[in-house]
N, C-alpha and C positions, 0 to 999 in steps of 0.2 A: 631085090631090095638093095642090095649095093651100090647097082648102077643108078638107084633113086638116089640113095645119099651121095654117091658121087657126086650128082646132077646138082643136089642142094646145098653142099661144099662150094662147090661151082658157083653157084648162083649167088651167095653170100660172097665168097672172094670179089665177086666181080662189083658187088657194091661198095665193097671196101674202097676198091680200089678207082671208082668210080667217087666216091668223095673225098679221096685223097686226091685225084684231078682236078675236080671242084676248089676242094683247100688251096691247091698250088695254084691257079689259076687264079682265084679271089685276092689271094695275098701278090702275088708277081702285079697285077692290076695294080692294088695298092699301093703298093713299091713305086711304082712309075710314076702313079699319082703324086704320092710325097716328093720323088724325084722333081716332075714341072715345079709345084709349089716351093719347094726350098731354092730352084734356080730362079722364080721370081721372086721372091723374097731376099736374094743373093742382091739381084741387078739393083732392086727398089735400095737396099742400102745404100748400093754404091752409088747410086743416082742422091743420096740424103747426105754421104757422105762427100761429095762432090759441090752439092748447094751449100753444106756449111760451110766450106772450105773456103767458096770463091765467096761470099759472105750472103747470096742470093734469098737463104732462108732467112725468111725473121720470124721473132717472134712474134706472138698474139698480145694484143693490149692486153693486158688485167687491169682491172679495176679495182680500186684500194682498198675497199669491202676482203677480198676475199685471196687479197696476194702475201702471198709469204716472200718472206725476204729469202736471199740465195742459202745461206748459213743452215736453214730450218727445211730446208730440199733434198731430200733422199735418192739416191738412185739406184736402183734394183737393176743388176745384171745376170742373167744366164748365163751360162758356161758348159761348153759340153768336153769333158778334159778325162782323158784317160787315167784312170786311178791309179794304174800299175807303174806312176812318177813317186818318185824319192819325195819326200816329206817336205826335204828343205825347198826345191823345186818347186813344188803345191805352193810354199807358203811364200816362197817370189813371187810365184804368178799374185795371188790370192793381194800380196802388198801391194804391185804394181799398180790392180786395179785401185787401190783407196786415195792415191798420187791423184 
């Protein structure tokens, strides 16, 4: 009888740890994957920031139906900014951006 539950101890540990391989493995994958993706999404900026600069990008016609003047134009930014910054800090960064 013991050497059964030994066996079945056993046999349970090894699945554990059989989908903990699985887990690290599926996640390390995706790690990489977001890795390519954010360094092409890196380059594609810099290639966007590089056309506006040299003035290469234009803009798209609008049509007067449906354009809004500059004044009435929102711009939503992301930010990925470590919390554990001093308040007044945040709220430099946070000004800079509305400049």
């Amino acid at each position: 009888m013991a050497e059964d539950e030994s066996k079945k101890e056993s046999a349970e540990k090894g699945v554990k740890y059989a989908y903990l391989d699985l887990l690290a493995t599926t996640l390390t994958e995706h790690e990489k994957t977001l890795d390519r993706l954010i360094e092409r999404l890196e380059k594609i900026s810099e290639n966007l920031a590089e056309l506006s600069q040299t003035g290469e990008l234009e803009e798209p016609a609008r049509s007067e139906v449906g354009a809004s003047k500059p004044e009435q134009l929102e711009t939503l930014t992301y930010m990925k900014i470590k919390l554990n910054r001093p308040a007044d800090e945040l709220k430099k960064i946070v000004e800079s951006l509305k400049e």
